[in-house]
Structure formats: structure tokens, C-alpha cells
C-alpha positions as CSV (number, residue, x, y, z in Angstrom):
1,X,-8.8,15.7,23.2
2,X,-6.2,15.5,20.5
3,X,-5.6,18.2,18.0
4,X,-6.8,21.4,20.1
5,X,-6.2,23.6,17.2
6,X,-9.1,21.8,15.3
7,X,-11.6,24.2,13.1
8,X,-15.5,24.9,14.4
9,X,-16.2,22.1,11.3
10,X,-13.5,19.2,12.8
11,X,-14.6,19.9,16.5
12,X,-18.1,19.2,15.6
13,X,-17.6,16.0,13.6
14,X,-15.2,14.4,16.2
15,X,-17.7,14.7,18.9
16,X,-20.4,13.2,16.8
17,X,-18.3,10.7,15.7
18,X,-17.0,10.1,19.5
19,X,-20.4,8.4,19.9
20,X,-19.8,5.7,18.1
21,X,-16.3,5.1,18.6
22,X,-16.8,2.2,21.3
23,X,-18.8,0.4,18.4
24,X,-15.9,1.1,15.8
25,X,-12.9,-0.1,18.3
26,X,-15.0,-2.9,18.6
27,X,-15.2,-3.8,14.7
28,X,-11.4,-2.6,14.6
29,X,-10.5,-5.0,17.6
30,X,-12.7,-8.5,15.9
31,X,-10.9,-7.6,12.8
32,X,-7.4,-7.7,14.6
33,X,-8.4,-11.1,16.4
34,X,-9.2,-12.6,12.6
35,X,-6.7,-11.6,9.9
36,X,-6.8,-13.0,6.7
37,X,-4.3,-12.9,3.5
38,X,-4.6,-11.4,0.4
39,X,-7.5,-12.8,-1.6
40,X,-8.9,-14.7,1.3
41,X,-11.0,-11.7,3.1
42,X,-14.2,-13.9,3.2
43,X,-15.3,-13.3,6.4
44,X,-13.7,-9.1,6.2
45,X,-15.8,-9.1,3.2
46,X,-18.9,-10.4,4.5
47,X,-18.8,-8.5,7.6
48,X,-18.4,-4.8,5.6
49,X,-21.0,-6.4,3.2
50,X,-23.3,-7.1,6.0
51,X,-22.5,-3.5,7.8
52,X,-23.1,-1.5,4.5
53,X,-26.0,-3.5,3.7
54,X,-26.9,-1.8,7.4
55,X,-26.4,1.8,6.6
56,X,-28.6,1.7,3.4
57,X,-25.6,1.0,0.9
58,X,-26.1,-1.0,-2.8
59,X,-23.7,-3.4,-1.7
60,X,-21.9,-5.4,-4.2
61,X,-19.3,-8.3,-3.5
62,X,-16.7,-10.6,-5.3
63,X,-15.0,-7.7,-7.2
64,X,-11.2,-9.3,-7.5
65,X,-12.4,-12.2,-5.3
66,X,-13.1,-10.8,-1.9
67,X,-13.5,-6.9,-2.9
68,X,-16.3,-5.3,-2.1
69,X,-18.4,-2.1,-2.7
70,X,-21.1,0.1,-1.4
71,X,-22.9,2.9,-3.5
72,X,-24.5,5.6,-1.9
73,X,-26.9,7.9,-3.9
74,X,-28.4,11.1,-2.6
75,X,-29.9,14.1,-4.6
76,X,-29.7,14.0,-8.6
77,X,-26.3,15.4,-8.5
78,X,-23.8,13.9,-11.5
79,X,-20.9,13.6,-9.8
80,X,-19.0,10.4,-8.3
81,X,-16.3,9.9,-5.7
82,X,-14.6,6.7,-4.9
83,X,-12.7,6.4,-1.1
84,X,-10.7,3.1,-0.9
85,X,-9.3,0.9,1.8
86,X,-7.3,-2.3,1.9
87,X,-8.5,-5.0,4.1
88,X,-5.5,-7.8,4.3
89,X,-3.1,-8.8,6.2
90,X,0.1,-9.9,6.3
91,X,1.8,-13.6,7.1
92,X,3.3,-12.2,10.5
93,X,3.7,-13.5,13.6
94,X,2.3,-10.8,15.9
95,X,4.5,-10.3,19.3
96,X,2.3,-7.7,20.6
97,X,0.2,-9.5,23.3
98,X,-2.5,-7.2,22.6
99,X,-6.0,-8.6,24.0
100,X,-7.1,-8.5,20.7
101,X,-4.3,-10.0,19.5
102,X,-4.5,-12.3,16.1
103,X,-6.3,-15.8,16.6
104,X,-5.1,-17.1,13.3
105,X,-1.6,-18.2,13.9
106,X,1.3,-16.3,11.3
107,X,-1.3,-14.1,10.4
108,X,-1.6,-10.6,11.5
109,X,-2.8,-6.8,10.9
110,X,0.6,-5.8,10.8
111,X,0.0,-2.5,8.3
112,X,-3.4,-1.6,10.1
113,X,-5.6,-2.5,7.2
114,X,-7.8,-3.5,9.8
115,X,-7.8,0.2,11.0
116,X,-8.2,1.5,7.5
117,X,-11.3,-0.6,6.9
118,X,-12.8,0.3,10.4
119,X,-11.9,4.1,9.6
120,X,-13.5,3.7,6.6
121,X,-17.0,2.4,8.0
122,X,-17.2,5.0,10.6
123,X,-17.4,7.5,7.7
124,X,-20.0,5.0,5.5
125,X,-22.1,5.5,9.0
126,X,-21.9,9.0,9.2
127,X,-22.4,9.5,5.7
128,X,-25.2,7.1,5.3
129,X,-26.8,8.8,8.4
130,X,-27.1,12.5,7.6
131,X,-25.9,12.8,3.6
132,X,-25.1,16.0,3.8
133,X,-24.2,15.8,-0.4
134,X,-25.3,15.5,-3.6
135,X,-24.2,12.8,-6.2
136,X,-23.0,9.3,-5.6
137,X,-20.5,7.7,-3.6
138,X,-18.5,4.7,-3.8
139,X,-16.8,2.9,-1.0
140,X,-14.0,0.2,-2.5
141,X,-12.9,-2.5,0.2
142,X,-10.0,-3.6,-1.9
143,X,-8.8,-7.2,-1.1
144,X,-4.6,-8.7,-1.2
145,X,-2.9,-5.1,-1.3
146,X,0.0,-6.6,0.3
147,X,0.5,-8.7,-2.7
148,X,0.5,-5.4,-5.2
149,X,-2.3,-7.5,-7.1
150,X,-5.9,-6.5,-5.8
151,X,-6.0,-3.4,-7.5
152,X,-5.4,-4.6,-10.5
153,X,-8.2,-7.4,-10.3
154,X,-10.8,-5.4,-9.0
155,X,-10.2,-3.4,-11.8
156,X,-10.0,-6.2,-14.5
157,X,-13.6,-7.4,-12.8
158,X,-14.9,-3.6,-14.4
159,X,-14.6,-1.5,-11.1
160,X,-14.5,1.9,-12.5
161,X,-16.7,1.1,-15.8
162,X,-19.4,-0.3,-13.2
163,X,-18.9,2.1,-10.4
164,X,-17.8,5.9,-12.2
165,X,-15.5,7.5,-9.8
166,X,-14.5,11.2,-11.0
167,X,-11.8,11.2,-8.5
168,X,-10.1,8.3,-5.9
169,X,-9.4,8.4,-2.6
170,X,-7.2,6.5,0.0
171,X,-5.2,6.8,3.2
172,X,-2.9,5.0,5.2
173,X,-1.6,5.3,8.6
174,X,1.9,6.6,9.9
175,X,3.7,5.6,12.7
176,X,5.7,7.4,14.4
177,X,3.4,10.8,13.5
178,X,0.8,12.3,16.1
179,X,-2.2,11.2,15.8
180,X,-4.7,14.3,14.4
181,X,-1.7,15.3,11.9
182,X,-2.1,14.5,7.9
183,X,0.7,13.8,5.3
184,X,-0.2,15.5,1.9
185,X,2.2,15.7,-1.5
186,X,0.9,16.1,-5.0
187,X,3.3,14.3,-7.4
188,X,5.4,10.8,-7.1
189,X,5.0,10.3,-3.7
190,X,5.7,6.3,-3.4
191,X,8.0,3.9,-5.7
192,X,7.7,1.6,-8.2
193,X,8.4,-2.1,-7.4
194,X,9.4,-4.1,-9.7
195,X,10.8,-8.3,-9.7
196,X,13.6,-9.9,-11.1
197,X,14.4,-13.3,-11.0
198,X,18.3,-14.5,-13.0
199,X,19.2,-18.2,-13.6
200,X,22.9,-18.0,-14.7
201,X,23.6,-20.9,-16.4
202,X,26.6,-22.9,-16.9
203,X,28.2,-26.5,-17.1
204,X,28.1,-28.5,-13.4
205,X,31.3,-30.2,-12.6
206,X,34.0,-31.4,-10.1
207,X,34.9,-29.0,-7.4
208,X,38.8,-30.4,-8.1
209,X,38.2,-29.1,-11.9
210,X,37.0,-26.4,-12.7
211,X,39.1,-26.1,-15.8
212,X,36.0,-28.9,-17.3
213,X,32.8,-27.1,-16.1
214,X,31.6,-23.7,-16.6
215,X,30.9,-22.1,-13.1
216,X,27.8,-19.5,-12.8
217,X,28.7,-18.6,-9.5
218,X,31.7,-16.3,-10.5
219,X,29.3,-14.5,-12.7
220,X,26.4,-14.4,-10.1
221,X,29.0,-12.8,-7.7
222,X,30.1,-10.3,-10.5
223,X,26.5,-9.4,-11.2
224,X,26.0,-8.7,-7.5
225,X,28.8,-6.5,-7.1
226,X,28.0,-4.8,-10.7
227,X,24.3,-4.3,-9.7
228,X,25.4,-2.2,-6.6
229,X,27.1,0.8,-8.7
230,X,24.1,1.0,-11.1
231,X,22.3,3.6,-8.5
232,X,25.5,5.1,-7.3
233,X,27.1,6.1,-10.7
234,X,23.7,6.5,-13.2
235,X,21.0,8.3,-10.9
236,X,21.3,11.4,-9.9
237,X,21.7,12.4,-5.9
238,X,18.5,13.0,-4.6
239,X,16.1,10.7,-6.8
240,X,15.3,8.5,-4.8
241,X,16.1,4.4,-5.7
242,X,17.4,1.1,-4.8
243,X,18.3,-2.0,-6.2
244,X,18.6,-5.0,-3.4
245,X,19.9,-8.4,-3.9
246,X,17.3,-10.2,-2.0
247,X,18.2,-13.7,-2.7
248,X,21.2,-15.6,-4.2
249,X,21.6,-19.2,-4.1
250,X,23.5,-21.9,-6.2
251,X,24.8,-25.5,-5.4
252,X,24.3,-27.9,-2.7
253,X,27.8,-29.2,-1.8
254,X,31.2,-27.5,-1.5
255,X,32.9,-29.6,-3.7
256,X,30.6,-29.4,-6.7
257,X,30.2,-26.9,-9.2
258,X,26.4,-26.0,-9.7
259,X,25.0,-25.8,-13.2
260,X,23.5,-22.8,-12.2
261,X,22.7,-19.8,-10.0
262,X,19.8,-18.0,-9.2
263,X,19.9,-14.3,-7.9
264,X,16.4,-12.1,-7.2
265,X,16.3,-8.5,-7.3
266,X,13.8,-6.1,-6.1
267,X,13.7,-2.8,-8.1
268,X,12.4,0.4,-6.8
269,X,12.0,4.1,-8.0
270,X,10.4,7.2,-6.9
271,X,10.4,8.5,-10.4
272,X,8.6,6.9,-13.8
273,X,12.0,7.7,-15.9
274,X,14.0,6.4,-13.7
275,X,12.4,3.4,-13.1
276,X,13.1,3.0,-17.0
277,X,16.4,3.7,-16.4
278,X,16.8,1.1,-13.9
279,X,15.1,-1.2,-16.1
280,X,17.4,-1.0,-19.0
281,X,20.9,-0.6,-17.0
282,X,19.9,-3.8,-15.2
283,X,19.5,-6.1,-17.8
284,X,22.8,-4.3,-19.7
285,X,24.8,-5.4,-16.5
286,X,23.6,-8.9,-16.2
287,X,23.8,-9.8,-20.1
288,X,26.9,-8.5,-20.3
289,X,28.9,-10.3,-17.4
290,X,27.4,-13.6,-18.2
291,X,28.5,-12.9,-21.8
292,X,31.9,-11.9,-21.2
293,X,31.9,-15.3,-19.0
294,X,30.9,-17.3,-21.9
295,X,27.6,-18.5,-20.2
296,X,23.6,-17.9,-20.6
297,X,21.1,-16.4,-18.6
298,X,17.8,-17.1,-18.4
299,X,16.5,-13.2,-17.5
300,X,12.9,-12.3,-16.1
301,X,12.3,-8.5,-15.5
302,X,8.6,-8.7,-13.9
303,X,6.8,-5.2,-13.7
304,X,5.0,-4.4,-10.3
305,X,3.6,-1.4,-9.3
306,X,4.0,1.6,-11.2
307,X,5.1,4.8,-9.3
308,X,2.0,6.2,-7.2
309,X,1.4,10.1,-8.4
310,X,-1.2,12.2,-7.1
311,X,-2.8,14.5,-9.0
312,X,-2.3,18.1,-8.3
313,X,-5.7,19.2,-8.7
314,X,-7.2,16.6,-6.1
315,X,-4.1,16.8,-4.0
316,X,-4.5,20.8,-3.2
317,X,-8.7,19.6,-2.8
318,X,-7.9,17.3,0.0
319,X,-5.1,19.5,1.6
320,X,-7.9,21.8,1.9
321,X,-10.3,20.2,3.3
322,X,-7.8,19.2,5.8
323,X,-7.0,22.6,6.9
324,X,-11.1,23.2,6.9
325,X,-11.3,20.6,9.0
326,X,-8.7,20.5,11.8
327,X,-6.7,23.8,10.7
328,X,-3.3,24.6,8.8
329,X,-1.2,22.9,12.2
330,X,-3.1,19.4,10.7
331,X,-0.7,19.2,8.1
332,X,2.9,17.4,8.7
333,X,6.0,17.2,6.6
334,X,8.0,14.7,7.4
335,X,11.9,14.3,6.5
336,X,12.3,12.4,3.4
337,X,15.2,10.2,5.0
338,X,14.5,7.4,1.7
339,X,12.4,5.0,0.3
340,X,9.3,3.7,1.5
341,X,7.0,0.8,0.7
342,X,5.4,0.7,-2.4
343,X,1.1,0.3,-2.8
344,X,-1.3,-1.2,-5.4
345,X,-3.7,2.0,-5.1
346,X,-0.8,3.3,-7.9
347,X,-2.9,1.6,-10.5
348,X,-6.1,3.3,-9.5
349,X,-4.5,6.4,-9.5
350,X,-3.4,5.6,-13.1
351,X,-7.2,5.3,-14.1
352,X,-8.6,8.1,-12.2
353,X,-7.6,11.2,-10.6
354,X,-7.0,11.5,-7.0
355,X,-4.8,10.9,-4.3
356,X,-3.6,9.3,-1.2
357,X,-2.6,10.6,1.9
358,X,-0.9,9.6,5.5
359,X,-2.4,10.1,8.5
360,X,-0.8,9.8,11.9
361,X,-0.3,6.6,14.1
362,X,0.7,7.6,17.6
363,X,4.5,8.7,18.3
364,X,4.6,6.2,21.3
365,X,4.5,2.4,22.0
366,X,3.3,0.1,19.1
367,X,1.8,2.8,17.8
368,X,5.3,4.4,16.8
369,X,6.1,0.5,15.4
370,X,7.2,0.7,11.4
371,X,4.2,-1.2,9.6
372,X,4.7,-4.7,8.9
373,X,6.7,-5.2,12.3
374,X,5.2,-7.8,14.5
375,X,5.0,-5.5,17.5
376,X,3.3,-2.6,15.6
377,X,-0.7,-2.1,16.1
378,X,-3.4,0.5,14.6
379,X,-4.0,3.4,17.3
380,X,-7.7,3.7,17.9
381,X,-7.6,7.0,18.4
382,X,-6.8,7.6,14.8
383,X,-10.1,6.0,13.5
384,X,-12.7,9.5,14.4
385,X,-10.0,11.9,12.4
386,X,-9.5,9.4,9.6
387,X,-13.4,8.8,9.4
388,X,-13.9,13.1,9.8
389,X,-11.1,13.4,7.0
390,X,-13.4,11.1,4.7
391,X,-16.8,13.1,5.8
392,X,-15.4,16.5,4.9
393,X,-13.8,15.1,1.5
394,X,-17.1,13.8,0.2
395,X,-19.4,16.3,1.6
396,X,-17.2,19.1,-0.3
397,X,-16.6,17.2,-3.5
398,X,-20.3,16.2,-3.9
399,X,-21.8,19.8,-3.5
């Protein structure tokens, strides 16, 4: 058994939950086999719908298109928590030649959504079985949070005005981190990520004569270079952001000058401010080269994700409850070597209170695979902790 150090509390709500872990690898492993994309969960959806619908939950469906949640209710008590997990996947090739592996070709659990959702139902089972609190629960299967969009529509569709959540919830696995250990920060703990898309625009002409055309593809190469001193010279060491050129493109033939060049950027900061700053320094570069070039841009800054930040308050809550739960050795603090991927959950965070933790993956195999890596895979063994983290967390906030 994994995590030996575990309190009285943990011990006895792994071994309960050990009973039904056969049932849950087996909902993990069908939802492997079956990935769908962002906004096209139908048969995810149904199948927590139909599980939920199981346990006793008011299950409601077609929040954000495919979103889905389940109300619990016991006592008279006031209070409301909301626990979330994402249920897409990603358009992956998977290379892991797992028995389970993905069915539906270029589609895989590559960022073990599919484990978060399972995780997530092990705890709607437990919960729905003895509940052990008092107020009202809300579970949020939350459709397309690879796209940095489902949050936002189940939201727009009146999530938190029809299902009151004092505080939200959410986790996501770790690679690379032993399994039974817990990532926990209050504050900005993942970036913003924002979109821009530049069409500098000039005069086609003969390669031969330039002197007659006006050539965007000087600029675009300026704007490049220009771009990659923004971080260096106007943030300050150790807050943490990048700007990378993910696409440039412009003309077809070598002996042509293109009327134009398109460049994409994608923008990321760990801190609000300096997201602005990023933001305004940006656009000061690219205006100003194509001016001084004496050509026009056609400039599209489009805001993602805003910088996730969790609460203090809930943050210390659900540190404790770790430490309840599988004792002070539970927590991990990994080296902050950078930037990591950003997450829609942000925007729920914005609405409510809460916060979102990591929990470990497995240091070995595909378990130790970065997320969206078509090797990686969801560790099974992770699903009882997750589900025991979730049990603990509502059982203590609903009192």
C-alpha cells in the first residue's frame, strides 16, 4: 500500500474505497478506449448522467453543451460546495499500446481527464452512499477544457446562479510525482494564455524588384526578433512568462514578394500585472516596426484564460484536510523550473472562491509521461486518493 504514513482518517477511506476500485478502473479504462473532443462528450456525458442518476444525484445535463451536474442534498444545512472535473480529450495519436488503448483514431486521453472524471465518481459513490455532511453538493463534469472555452459556457448557461457553490474545487494529475503526494499553493499558481494573430501588410511584387513593392516579410522578421527581448529586458527575473512565435508564414514562391505576412503569438503570464504588461509592450513593438517600415498591420490581441489564483482561505482548508487525511509527508513541493500549461477552471475561480490542486501520477513508465504526450496514461492507483481527497473536503466543509 502506497503512502504508509497515511492518518487513522485516510487509512480507513482507502480501504473502503479499495472495494470498488475494480469497478472504477473499469469506467476509467471504457473511457480511455472512447475519447471524445471538446464539446463532443455525448456519450462521457451520458454515461456520468446515467451513473449519478445511480447514486441518487438530481442530475442535470447540456450545461455548455455536454456539461453535466449532480446535486446532492443531505440535512437542512445552508452551505454549498462545488468539485469539478474536465472530461475531454485531446486530438492525439496515442503510442501507448495500452489494452485500453483509444478506439477513436487521433483522439486520446492524453491529460487524464478520463482519470479525473473516474476519480471524481468514486467520491459521488462514496458520498452518495454514507453522507456523512450536511448541506448541498455539486458535482460539475465540465466539457472542452482543452480548448480554454467550457468553463466559460457552462457558466454563461447560469452554472453558479442555478447550482450556488460557496467554494470550488478541482484537481489534476502530476506526472512525474508519487502517487499518494498532493501539490498545494494559494496565490497565482498557473498562467494566463492569451492569442495573437498579425497580418503585416504590404505591396506584392517581383522578387527581381523590390525597389516597386512593399515587402512585409522584413518587418515580420523584425517583429520576431523584437518580440524576443520584450521578457528579457521588461519583466523582472523570477516572474514567470513567455512570449513564443508559434507560427510565421508569408508567400508561396521564392521569387515573389508576398502582400503579406502572418505571425501568431502565444502569450503567457503567471502574474495578472504582468500579463498587462505583456499586453501593451506587444502591441508597442509590432505597431511600431511596421510603422517605421511604412506598412499596416492588421493586429488581433485575443484574451484567453486569465491567471488561475487560489484563494488563501480555501487553499489553507484543503491543505488541511490533506494533512488530516494522509498526514503532513502528503504534501509535495515541487521545483518551479517554469511555466506550465494554462486551465479554464481560472474562470471559475474568478466567480467563486476555491482552489485547485495536483495530485501525483506515478514517477515511472507512462505514468511519469508529461500530459498531452502520446505515450502518457492516468495511473489507476491515483483514482482511491484523488476520490478520498474529495470525501474528506466535502465532509469537512459541509459540517
Amino acid at each position: 500500500m502506497i503512502g504508509t504514513d497515511m492518518t487513522a482518517i485516510g487509512e480507513t477511506l482507502i480501504a473502503d474505497l479499495e472495494e470498488w476500485k475494480s469497478d472504477f478502473i473499469a469506467i476509467r479504462h471504457a473511457l480511455h478506449q472512447n475519447p471524445e473532443l471538446g464539446f463532443a462528450e455525448t456519450e462521457t456525458s451520458a454515461l456520468v448522467a446515467r451513473l449519478l442518476r445511480e447514486w441518487g444525484y438530481d442530475v442535470h445535463t447540456g450545461l455548455g453543451a455536454t456539461g453535466v451536474v449532480g446535486v446532492l442534498r443531505a440535512g437542512d444545512g445552508a452551505r454549498s460546495i462545488g468539485l469539478r472535473a474536465d472530461m475531454d480529450a485531446l486530438p492525439i495519436t496515442e503510442q501507448t499500446h495500452l489494452p485500453y488503448a483509444s478506439r477513436n483514431p487521433g483522439r486520446m486521453h492524453a491529460c487524464g481527464h478520463d482519470g479525473h472524471t473516474t476519480t471524481l465518481l468514486a467520491a459521488a459513490r462514496y458520498l452518495a452512499t454514507h453522507r456523512r455532511f450536511d448541506g448541498t453538493l455539486n458535482l460539475i463534469f465540465q466539457p472542452a477544457e482543452e480548448t480554454l472555452r467550457g468553463a466559460p459556457a457552462m457558466m454563461d448557461a447560469g452554472l453558479f446562479e442555478r447550482f450556488p457553490c460557496d467554494a470550488i474545487y478541482a484537481l489534476h494529475n502530476a506526472p512525474g510525482v508519487p502517487v499518494g503526494k498532493f501539490i498545494v499553493a494559494s496565490g497565482s499558481v498557473l498562467p494566463s494564455s492569451d492569442r495573437v494573430v498579425i497580418q503585416v501588410l504590404g505591396m506584392g511584387g517581383h522578387g527581381a524588384m523590390p525597389h516597386r513593392a512593399k515587402d512585409p516579410v522584413p518587418a515580420a522578421a523584425e517583429i520576431v526578433l523584437a518580440l524576443q527581448g520584450i521578457v528579457a529586458r521588461n519583466i523582472a527575473a523570477g516572474d514567470p512568462a513567455v512570449i513564443t512565435v508559434g507560427v510565421i508564414k508569408a508567400g508561396e514562391a521564392e521569387n515573389v514578394i508576398p502582400a503579406s505576412a502572418e505571425i501568431r503569438l502565444s502569450v503567457r503570464a503567471l502574474r495578472p500585472e504582468t500579463r498587462e504588461l505583456l499586453k501593451v509592450r506587444i502591441a508597442q513593438v509590432v505597431h511600431g516596426v511596421v510603422a517605421a517600415q511604412g506598412l499596416t498591420v492588421d493586429y488581433d490581441y485575443q484574451d484567453g484564460v486569465p491567471v488561475l489564483c487560489n484563494s488563501e482561505a480555501e487553499t489553507d482548508f484543503a491543505r488541511n484536510v490533506i494533512i488530516e487525511t494522509f498526514g503532513a509527508e502528503a504534501l509535495f513541493d515541487p521545483p518551479r523550473s517554469g511555466l506550465i500549461g494554462s486551465e479554464d477552471f481560472a474562470w471559475m475561480l474568478r466567480a467563486r472562491p476555491g482552489s485547485y490542486v495536483g495530485i501525483g501520477n506515478g514517477q515511472t513508465g507512462a505514468h511519469a509521461r508529461m500530459v498531452h504526450n502520446p505515450e502518457y496514461d492516468f495511473n489507476d492507483d491515483v483514482i482511491p486518493y484523488g476520490a478520498a481527497y474529495w470525501i474528506r473536503l466535502v465532509e469537512r466543509a459541509l459540517t
